[in-house]
N, C-alpha and C positions, 0 to 999 in steps of 0.2 A: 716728494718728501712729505711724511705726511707733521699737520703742525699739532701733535697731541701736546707739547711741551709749552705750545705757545697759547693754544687752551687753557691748561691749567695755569697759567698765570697772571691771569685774569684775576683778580680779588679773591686770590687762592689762600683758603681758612684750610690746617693741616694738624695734625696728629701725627709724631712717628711712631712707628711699630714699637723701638725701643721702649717707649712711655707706656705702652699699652701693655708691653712685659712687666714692667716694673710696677706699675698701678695694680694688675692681678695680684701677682707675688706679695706685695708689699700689703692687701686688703687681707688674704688669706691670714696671717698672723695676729690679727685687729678682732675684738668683739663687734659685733655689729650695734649700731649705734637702736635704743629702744626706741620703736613704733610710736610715729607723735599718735598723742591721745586725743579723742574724739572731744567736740566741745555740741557737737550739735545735739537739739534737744527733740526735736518733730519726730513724728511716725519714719520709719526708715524706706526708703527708697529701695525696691529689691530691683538690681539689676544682675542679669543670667549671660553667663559667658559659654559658648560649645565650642570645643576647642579639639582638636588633634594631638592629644600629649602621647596616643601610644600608637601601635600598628604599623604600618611600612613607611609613613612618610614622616622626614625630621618634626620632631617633636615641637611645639608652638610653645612651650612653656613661658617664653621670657614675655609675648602677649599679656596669658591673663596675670602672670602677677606684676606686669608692669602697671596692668588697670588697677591692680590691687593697693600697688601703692599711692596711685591718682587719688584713688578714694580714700586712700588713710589722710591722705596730704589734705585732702577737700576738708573731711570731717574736724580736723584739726584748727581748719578755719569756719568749723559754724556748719557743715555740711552744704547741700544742695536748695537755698532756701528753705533752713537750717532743719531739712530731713537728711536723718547721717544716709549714707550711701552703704550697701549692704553689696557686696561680689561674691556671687554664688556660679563655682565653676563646674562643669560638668566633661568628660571626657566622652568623645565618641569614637575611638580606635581606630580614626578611620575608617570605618565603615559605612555607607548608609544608612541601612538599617539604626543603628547604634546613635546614628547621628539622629535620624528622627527621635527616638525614643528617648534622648539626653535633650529635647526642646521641649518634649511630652510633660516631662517632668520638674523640669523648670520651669512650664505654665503652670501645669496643672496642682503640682508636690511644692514646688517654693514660692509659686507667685510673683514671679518679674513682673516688672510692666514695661520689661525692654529688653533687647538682647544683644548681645557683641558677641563678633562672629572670628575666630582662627582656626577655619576647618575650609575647604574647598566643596563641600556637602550641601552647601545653602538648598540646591536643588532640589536634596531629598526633604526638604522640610519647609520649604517657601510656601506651598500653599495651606500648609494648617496653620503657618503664624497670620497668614491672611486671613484665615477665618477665624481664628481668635483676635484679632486686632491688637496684636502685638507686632510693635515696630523695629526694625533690625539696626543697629546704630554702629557703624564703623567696626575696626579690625581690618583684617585683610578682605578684597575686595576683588578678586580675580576670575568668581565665577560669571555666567553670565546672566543671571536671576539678578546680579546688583542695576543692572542695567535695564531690565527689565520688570519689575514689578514696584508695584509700589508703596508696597510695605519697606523693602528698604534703602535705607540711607547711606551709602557710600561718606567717607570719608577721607582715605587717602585715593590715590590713582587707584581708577576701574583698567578690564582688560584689553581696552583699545588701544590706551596708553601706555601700558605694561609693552603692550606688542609694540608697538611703533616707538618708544624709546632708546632702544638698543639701536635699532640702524640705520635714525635720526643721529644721535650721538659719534656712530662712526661717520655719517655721512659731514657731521659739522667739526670731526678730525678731519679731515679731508681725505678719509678712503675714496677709493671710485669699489670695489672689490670688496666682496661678503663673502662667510662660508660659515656653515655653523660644525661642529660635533654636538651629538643629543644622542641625550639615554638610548641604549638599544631595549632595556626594560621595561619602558612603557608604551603599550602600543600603540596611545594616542601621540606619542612626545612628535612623529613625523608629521601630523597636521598643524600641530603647531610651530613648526618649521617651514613648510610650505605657506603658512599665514603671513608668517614677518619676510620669509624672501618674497612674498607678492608684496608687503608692503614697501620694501629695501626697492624694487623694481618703481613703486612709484617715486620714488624720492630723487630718483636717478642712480642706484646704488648697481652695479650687477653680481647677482647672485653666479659664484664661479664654482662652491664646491660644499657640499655635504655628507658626514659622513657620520653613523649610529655605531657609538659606543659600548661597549658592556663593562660594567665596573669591576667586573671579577676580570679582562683578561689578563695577563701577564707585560704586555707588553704595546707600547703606542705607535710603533717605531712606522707602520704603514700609512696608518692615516695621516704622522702626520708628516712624511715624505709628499704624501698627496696633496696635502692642503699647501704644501711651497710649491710646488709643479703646477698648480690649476691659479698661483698666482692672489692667492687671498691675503686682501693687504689687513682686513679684519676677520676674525672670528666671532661666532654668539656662542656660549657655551650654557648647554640645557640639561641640568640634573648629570654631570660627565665628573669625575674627581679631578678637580682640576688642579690639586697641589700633587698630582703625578704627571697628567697631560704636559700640563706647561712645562717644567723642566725635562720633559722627554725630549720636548718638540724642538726647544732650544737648542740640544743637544742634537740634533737635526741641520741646526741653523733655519729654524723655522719660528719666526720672534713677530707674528701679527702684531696688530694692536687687540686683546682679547677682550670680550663684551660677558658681561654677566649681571644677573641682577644685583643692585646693592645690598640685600639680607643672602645673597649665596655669596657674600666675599667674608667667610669666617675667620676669627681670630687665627685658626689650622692655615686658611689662604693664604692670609699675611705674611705665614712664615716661610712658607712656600720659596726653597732656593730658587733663583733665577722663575721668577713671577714674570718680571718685563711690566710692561706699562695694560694699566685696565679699565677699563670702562665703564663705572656701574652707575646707573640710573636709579635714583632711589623714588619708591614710592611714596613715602615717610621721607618727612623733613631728616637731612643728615644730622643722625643723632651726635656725632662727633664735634660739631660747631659748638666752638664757646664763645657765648655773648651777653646781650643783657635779654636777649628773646628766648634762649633755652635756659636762662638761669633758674628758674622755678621746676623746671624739668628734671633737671640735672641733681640738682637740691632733693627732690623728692623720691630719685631713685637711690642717692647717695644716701639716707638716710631712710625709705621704708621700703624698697624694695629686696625682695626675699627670693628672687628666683636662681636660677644659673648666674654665678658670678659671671663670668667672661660676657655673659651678654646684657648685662645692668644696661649697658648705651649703646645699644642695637638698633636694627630699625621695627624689629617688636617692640622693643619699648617706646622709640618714639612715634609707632602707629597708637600704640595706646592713648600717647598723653593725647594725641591729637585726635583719639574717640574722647578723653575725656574732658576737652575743651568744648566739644561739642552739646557734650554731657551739659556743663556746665551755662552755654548759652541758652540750652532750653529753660536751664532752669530759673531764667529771666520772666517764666509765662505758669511758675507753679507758685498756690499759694503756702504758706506758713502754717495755716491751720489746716488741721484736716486729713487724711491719706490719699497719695498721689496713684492715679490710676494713670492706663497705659492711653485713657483716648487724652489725658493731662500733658503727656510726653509726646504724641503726633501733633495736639496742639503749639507746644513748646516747639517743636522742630520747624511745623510751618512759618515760623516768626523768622528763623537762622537766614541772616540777608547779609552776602558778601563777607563771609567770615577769614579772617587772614592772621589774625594774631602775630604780626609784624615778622611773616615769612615761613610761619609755622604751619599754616594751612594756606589754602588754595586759593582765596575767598569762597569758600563752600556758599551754598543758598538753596532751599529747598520752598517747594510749592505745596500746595495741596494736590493741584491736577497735573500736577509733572506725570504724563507718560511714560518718561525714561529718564531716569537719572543716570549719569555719569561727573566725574571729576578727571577733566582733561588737561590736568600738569603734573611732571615732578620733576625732581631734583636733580642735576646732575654732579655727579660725583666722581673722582675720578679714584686711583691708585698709582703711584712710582715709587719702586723700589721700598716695598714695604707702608706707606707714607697715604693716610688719607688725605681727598684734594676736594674742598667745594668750590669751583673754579666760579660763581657765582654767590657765593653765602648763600644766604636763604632765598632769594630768589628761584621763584620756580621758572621752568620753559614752559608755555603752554601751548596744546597745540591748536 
């Protein structure tokens, strides 16, 4: 039997679905409340966001203007050592190409002297920000350039941990049995499969069944006949529509415990008839926790942020506040007078020692000769019957 239920009840902080209907609903009719005004008076701090708002992968929107409203909220109080903070966004379509050329111009055209990243692209542009010495500060962190260079600064969970969350998680429901469904559309999405079943094998997990999905087809009813036949007490589900999967499978009598990332469990998931119980790992502190450690968060999206309603308290928004805490500890190493340059802000970062902001971050800590950075914790998170669960509050796992 597995004890997902006895998990979550563990110093379990929750949200039901119903509230999450009614808080939409109920904003939609409301003016939005006016953008607190800037009080800071110094040269402005340009920071550059490259972001994935168009082309084939979900759009990041609720990222940059979660950062967006960080910095309305900062300048509000005096700015960044009281230079206001300036969020200059650029789209890169998902493309490489496009993604270089949207950093090009944000060094070269706006003058950052930092950048935040929600694109998976780092790749195609890591080594000019290294020769411009411009430093990459938080956002999502999945490629493997965060891990490896050292211009940048990770933030939330890098991709080690990404990986090895999900089958840790089942493994501490007390599955013995994995199996994923993942995109049949991406051709990389089976290496990343075969990554986390080698990782599920060390953990003692045994990997029993895998199966690649296509979003267009009509109908689940095979796979996931197979996935109750081969005995899979968990699933990981990868880039797959899982508010058609699950109630297929159910319909099956095929009811895992299902594993997904915590920014792939959308308001759409939520509603999802016959969901079952779920898994999700968040990289980003659970945005859904109300206490006195996200009240300033919470407060600041509720009042200047501007992007996609439904995802105001996302884990894009709460990956941003937690770039822009980061933000904010450098800015412990800038002075008042004068304009901040970008060797101002690698200085400022090398100071960041054990950073946690009472379960909001990881204790982050940055060197100058760090070879390789990562941030090896996150969150676990759970879902039942519509219902977020932080079966730990803000306490992160680390691994």
């Amino acid at each position: 039997m597995l004890n997902f239920r006895h998990a979550i009840a563990r110093k379990g902080v929750g949200i039901a679905l119903t509230g999450l209907v009614l808080a939409s609903v109920s904003a939609c009719g409301e003016d939005q409340p006016p953008l607190t005004e800037s009080t800071a008076t110094g040269t402005p701090i340009k920071i550059g966001v490259v972001a994935s708002l168009s082309g084939k992968s979900l759009p990041a929107t609720a990222g940059p203007e979660g950062l967006k409203a960080w910095a309305t909220t900062i300048n509000g109080q005096g700015g960044l050592a009281g230079h206001e903070v300036e969020i200059i966004v650029r789209d890169d379509g998902n493309d490489p190409t496009k993604s270089l050329t949207a950093v090009k111009q944000l060094v070269e055209e706006d003058g950052v002297v930092a950048i935040t990243s929600w694109t998976s692209l780092e790749t195609s542009w890591a080594d000019y920000v290294e020769d411009q010495n411009i430093p990459v500060i938080g956002g999502q962190s999945y490629a493997p350039i965060w891990m490896e260079s050292p211009s940048f600064f990770p933030v939330q969970a890098t991709l080690g941990t990404a990986m090895t969350s999900q089958p840790l998680m089942a493994l501490n429901a007390g599955a013995e049995t994995i199996g994923s469904y993942y995109t049949a559309d991406v051709a990389s999405a089976v290496e990343a499969v075969e990554a986390k079943n080698g990782i599920a094998a060390s953990l003692g997990l045994e990997a029993v069944f895998d199966a690649a999905i296509s979003s267009s087809q009509p109908d689940f009813t095979a796979p996931c006949l197979a996935g109750k036949d081969a005995g899979a007490e968990a699933m990981m589900l990868s880039g797959v529509p899982v508010e058609r999967i699950t109630p297929s499978c159910a319909q099956q009598g095929f009811t895992p415990l299902w594993i997904l990332p915590g920014e792939n469990v959308t308001a759409e998931v939520l509603r999802t008839p016959e969901l079952g119980d779920v898994l999700a790992p968040q990289m980003a502190f659970p945005f859904f926790v109300e206490d006195a450690a996200t009240e300033d968060y919470r407060n600041a999206m509720e009042t200047d942020y501007r992007g996609p309603e439904e995802e105001m308290f996302s884990p894009l928004t709460s990956s941003a506040w937690m770039t822009g805490l980061v933000y904010e500890e450098v800015a412990n190493a800038l002075a008042e007078e004068g304009t901040v340059t970008s060797d101002d802000m690698f200085t400022g970062l090398y100071q960041v020692k054990d950073l946690s902001h009472d379960g909001l971050l990881a204790g982050i800590s940055y060197a100058k000769n760090d070879k390789a950075r990562s941030v090896d914790c996150f969150w676990e998170t759970t879902v039942e019957d519509g219902k977020w669960e932080a079966p730990n509050g803000l306490e992160p796992t680390c691994l």
